[in-house]
C-alpha positions in Angstrom: -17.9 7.8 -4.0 -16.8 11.0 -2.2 -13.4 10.7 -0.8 -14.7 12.1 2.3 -16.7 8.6 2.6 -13.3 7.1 2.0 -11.7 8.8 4.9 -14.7 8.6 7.3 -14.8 4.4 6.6 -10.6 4.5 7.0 -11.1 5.2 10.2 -14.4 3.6 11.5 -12.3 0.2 10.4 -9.4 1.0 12.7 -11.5 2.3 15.5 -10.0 -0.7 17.6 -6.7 -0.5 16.0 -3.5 0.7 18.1 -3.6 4.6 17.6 -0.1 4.7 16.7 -1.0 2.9 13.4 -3.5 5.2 12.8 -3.0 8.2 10.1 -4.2 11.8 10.9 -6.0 13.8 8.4 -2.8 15.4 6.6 -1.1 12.7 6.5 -4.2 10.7 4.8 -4.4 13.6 2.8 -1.0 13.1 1.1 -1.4 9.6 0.5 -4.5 10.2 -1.9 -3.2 13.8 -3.4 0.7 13.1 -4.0 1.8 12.2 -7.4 4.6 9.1 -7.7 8.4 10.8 -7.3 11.7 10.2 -6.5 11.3 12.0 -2.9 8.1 9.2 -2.1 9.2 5.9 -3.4 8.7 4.4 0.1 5.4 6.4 0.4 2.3 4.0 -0.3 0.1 6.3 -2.9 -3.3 5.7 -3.4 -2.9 5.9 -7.1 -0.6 2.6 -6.8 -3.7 0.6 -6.3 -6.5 2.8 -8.1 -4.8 4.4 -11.3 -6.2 7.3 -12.4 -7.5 5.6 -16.0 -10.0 3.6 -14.4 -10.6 5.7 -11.2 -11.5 9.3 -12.3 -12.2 12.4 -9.9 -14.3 15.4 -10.2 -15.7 17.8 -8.0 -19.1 18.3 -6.6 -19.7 21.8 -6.1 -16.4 22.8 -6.1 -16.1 21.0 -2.9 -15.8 17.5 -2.4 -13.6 15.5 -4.3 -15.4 12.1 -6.1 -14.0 8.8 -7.0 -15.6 7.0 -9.7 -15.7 2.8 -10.0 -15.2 2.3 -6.8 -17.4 -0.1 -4.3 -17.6 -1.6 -0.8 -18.4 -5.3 -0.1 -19.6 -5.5 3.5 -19.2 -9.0 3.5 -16.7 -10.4 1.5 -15.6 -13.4 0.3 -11.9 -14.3 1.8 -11.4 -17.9 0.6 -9.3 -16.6 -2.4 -6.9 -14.4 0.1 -3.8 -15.6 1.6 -4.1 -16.8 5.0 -1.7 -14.8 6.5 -3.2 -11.6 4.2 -5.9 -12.4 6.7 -4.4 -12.4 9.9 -2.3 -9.2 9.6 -5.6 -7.7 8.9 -7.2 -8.8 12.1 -3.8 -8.1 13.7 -3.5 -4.4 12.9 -7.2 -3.4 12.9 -8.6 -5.5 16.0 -11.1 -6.8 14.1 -12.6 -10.5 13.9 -13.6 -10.6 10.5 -13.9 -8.1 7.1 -17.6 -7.7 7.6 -19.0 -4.1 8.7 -22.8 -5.2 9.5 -23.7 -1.6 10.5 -25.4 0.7 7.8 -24.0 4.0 8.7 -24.0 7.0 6.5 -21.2 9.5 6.3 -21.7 12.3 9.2 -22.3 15.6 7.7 -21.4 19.3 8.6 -23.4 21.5 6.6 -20.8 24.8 7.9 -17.3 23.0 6.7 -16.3 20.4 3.9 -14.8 17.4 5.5 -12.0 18.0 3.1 -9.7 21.2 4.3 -6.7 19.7 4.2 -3.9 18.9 1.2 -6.5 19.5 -1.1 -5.5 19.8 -4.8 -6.7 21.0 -8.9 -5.6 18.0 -11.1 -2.2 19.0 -12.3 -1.0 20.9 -9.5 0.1 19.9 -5.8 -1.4 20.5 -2.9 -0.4 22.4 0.7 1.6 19.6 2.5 4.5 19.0 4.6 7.0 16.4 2.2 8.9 16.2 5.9 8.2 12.6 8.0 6.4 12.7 11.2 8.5 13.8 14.1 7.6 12.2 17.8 6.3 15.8 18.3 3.9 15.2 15.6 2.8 12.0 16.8 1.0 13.2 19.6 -1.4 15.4 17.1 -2.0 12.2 14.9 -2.9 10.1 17.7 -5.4 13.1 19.0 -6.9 13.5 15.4 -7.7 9.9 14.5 -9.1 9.3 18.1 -11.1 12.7 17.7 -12.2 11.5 14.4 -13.6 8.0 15.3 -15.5 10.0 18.4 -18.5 11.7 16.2 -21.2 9.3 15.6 -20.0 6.2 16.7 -22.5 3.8 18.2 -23.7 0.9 19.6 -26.7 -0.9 18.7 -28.6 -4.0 21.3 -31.8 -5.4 20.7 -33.9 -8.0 22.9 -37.1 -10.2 22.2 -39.3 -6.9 21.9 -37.3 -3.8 21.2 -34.2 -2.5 19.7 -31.6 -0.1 22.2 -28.8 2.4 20.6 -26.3 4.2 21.6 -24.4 7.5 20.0 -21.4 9.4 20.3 -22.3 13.3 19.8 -19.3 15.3 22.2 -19.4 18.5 21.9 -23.5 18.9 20.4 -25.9 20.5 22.0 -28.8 19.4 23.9 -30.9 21.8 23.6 -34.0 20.3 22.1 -34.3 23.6 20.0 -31.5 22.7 18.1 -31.3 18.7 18.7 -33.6 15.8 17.0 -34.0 12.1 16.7 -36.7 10.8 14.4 -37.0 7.3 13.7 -39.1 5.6 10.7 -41.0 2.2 10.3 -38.5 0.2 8.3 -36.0 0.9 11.3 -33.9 4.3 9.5 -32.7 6.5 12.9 -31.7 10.2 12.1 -30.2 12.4 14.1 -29.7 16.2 13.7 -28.4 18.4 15.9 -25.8 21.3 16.3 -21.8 21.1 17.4 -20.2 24.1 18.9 -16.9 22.6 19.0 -14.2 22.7 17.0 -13.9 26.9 17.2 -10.4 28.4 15.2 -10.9 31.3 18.0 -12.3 30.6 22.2 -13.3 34.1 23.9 -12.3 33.5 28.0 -13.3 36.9 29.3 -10.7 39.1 28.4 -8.7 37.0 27.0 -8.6 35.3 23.2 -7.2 31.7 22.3 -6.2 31.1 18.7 -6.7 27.0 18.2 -3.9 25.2 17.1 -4.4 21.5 16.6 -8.4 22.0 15.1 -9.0 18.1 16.0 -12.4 18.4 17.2 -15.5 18.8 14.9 -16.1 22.1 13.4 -19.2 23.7 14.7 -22.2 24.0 12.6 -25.4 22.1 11.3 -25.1 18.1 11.3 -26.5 14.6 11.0 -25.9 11.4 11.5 -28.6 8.5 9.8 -27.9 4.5 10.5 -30.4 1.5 10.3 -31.7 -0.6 13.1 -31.8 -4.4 12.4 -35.4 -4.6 11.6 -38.9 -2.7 11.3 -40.0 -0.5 14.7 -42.9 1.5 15.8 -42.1 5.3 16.0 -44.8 6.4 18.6 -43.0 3.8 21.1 -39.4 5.3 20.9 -37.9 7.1 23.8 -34.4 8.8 24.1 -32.0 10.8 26.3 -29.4 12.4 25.7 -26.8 12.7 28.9 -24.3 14.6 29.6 -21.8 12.6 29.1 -22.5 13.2 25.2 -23.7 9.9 24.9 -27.5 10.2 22.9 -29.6 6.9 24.0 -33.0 5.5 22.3 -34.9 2.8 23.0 -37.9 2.0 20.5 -40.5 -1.1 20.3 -39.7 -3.5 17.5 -43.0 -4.3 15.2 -42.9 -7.8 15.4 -45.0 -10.2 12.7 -48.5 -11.3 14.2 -48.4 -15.2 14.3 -51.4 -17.1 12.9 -52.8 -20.4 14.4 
């Protein structure tokens, strides 16, 4: 599994969570790079819970960092967990229960790998800051986990006949030149389209701004794929996309013909 996937899910499970309990992208970064040392004893690591003997990495392309023998259980069983295991969960995340019913694949951006920052070769550290968050700081973490829960989320409602979604996609174009939404039989939705967020530099008229913070999603080529509850017919879908950012399709379900 790419550790990208890991990140992306961290943060679609504490979408409702308080954003102060919520991790930015360096920070993140340091708890799966950093190695086990006197400086980081109170630092949770993930290699505490997923040793390196029986959770290798390697790289894909050079790019993307992938962890080996490890799965997600949408739907786990909880009867063997303590109680109150159970409702600190629901405390800290704002959710009801462990299960993630929504079949959502990792968004992509074809121009950018998702991971830029703290990066590291086995056997040498990465580019961090060792220092603790000041309240200075906590302002940036906030804005990157909120800015990183805002690509691709969506809401999905369905009625006797016909299934209705809903997506996040700030900053993408809607241009249909450069924007699609194509939706198969057995209910798959994917959408492509192109961000032009997310710039290092901005051009005012005269004037040049050099980006600080980079929360926003780098501009380039994505896509975003997720599964409707059941079967559909394509030819009956129709969408709009606002601007507001929000993208909105409707589509016919293909409902079973009942025999007398």
């Amino acid at each position: 599994m790419k550790r990208a996937e890991l990140e992306r899910v961290y943060y679609y499970v504490l979408r409702n969570a308080d954003p102060s309990l919520v991790f930015n992208r360096k920070v993140l970064s340091r708890y799966f790079n950093e190695k086990r040392k006197a400086s980081n004893v109170d630092f949770p690591l993930f290699r505490d819970l997923y040793p390196f003997k029986l959770h290798p990495e390697s790289r894909i392309r050079n790019q993307y960092k992938l962890i080996k023998s490890i799965v997600f259980i949408n739907d786990p069983d909880t009867s063997c967990m303590r109680e109150d295991c159970v409702d600190r969960f629901k405390l800290l995340t704002g959710l009801q229960s462990f299960t993630l019913s929504l079949n959502i694949d990792v968004t992509e951006v074809d121009d950018e790998p998702l991971e830029t920052l703290g990066t590291c070769l086995e056997g040498g550290p990465g580019n961090h800051d060792e220092s603790e968050p000041t309240l200075e700081a906590n302002g940036v973490i906030i804005a990157d986990a909120q800015a990183a829960q805002m690509m691709g989320l969506m809401d999905i409602g369905e009625c006797a006949d016909a299934y209705l979604f809903r997506v996040s996609l700030p900053g993408v174009k809607r241009d249909e030149r450069h924007f699609s939404c194509e939706v198969e039989d057995n209910g798959r939705v994917l959408v492509r389209g192109v961000t032009t967020t997310g710039e290092k530099q901005v051009h005012r008229y005269s004037q040049v701004f050099k980006m600080k913070t980079h929360n926003l999603c780098p501009p380039g080529q994505f896509s975003v794929s997720f599964h409707l509850p059941g079967p559909v017919h394509p030819q009956e879908f129709t969408g709009s996309f606002g601007t507001d950012g929000i993208f909105e399709g409707t589509v016919m379900k293909k409902l079973q013909k009942q025999t007398v």
